[in-house]
TORKOL-4160 file (C-alpha; in steps of 0.2 Angstrom, whole numbers, padded with zeros to 4 digits, m for minus):
96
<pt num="1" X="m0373" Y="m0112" Z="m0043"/>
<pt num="2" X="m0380" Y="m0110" Z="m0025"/>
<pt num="3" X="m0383" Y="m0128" Z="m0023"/>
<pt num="4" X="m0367" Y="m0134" Z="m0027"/>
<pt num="5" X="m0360" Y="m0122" Z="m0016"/>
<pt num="6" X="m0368" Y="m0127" Z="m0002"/>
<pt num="7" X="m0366" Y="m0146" Z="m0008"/>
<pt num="8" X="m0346" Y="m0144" Z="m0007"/>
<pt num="9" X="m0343" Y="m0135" Z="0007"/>
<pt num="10" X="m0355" Y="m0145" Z="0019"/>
<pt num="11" X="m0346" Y="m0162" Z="0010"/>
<pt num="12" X="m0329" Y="m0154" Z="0014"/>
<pt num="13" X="m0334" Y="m0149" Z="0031"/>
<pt num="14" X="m0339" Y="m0167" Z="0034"/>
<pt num="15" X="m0325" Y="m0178" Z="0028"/>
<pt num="16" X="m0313" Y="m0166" Z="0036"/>
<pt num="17" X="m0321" Y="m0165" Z="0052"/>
<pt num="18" X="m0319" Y="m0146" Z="0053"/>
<pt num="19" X="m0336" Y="m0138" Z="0058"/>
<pt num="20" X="m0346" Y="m0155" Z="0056"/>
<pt num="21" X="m0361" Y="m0146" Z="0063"/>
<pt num="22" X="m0364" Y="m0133" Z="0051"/>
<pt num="23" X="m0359" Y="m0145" Z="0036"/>
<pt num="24" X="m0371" Y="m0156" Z="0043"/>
<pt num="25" X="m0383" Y="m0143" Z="0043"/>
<pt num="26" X="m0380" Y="m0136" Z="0028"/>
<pt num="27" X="m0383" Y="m0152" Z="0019"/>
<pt num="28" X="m0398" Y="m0155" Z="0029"/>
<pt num="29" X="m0405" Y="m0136" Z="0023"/>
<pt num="30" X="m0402" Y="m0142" Z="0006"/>
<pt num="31" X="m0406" Y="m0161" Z="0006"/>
<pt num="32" X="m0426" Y="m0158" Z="0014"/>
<pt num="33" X="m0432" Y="m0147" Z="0003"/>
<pt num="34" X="m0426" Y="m0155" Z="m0015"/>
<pt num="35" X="m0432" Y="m0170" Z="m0009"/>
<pt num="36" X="m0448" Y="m0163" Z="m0008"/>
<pt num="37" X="m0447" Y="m0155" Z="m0021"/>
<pt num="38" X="m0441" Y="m0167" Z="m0035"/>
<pt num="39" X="m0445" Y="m0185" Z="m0025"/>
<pt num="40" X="m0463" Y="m0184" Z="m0019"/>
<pt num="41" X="m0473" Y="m0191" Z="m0037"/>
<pt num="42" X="m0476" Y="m0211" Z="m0037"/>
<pt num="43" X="m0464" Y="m0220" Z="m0048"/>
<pt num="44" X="m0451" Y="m0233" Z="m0043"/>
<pt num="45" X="m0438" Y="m0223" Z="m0046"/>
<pt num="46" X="m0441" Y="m0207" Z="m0036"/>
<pt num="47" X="m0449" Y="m0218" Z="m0020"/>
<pt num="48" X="m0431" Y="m0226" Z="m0018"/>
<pt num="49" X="m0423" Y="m0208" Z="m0021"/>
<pt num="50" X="m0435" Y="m0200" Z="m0009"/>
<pt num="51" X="m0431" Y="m0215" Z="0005"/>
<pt num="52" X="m0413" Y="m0214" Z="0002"/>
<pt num="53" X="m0414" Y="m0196" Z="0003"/>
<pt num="54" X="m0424" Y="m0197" Z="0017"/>
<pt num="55" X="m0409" Y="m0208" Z="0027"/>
<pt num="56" X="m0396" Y="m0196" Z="0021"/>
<pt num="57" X="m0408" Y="m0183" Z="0031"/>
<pt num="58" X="m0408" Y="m0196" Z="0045"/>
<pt num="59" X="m0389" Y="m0198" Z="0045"/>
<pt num="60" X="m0386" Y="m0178" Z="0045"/>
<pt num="61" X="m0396" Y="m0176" Z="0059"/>
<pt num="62" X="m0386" Y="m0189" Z="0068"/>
<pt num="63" X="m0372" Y="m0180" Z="0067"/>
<pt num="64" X="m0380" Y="m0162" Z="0070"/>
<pt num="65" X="m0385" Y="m0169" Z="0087"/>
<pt num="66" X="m0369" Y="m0182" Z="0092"/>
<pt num="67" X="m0358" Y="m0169" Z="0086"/>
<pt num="68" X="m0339" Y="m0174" Z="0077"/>
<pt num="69" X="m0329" Y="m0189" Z="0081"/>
<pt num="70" X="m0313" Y="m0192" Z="0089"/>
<pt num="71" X="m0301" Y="m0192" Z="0075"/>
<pt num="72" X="m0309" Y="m0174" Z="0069"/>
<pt num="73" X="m0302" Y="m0157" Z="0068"/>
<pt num="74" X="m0316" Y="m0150" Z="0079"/>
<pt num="75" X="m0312" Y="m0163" Z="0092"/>
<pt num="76" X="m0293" Y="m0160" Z="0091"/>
<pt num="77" X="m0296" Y="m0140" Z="0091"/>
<pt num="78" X="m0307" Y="m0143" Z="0106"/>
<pt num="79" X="m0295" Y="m0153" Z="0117"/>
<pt num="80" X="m0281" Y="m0141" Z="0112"/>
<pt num="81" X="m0294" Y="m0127" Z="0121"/>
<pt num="82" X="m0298" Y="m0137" Z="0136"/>
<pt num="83" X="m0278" Y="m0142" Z="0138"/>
<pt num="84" X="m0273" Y="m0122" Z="0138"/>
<pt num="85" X="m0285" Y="m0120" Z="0150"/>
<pt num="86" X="m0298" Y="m0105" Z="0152"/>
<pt num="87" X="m0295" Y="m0088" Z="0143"/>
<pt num="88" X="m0285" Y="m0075" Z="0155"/>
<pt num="89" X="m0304" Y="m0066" Z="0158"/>
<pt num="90" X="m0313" Y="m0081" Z="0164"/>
<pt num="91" X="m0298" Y="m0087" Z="0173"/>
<pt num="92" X="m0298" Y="m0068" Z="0184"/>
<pt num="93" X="m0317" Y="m0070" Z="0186"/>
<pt num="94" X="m0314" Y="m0088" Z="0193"/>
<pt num="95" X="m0301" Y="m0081" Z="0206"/>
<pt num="96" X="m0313" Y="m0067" Z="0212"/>
């Protein structure tokens, strides 16, 4: 129940774009240890899981480090911020 939790609230958090870090993050936190958990014996079948796993990993932490894109809600929210300018406490400490 846990897993599948975390699996649809990172997955929404990515195709939305709200919180991508976190999602991303969350993923990650659940992807590395059930890949080696389930993916490490030597069959066909578990080496192709355990490398495409392992480019999921790769692509999670892609967009841990580069952040959301341009058409997402965390980039929309942020240049929302950055247009109304800095909170009225920053704004005195600035003037001072």
């Amino acid at each position: 129940m846990l897993s599948a939790t975390a699996q649809l609230a990172g997955s929404a958090a990515l195709v939305l774009g709200w919180r991508t870090r976190w999602g991303a993050a969350l993923l990650l936190a659940f992807i590395v240890p059930a890949t080696l958990l389930f993916h490490l014996r030597s069959d066909q079948t578990d080496v192709e899981l355990f490398t495409r796993d392992l480019a999921i990993a790769g692509g999670l932490i892609l967009l841990i480090q580069q952040g959301p894109g341009a058409l997402s809600v965390d980039a929309r929210t942020m240049a929302r911020a950055e247009a109304a300018g800095p909170p009225p406490a920053e704004a005195a400490s600035a003037r001072s």
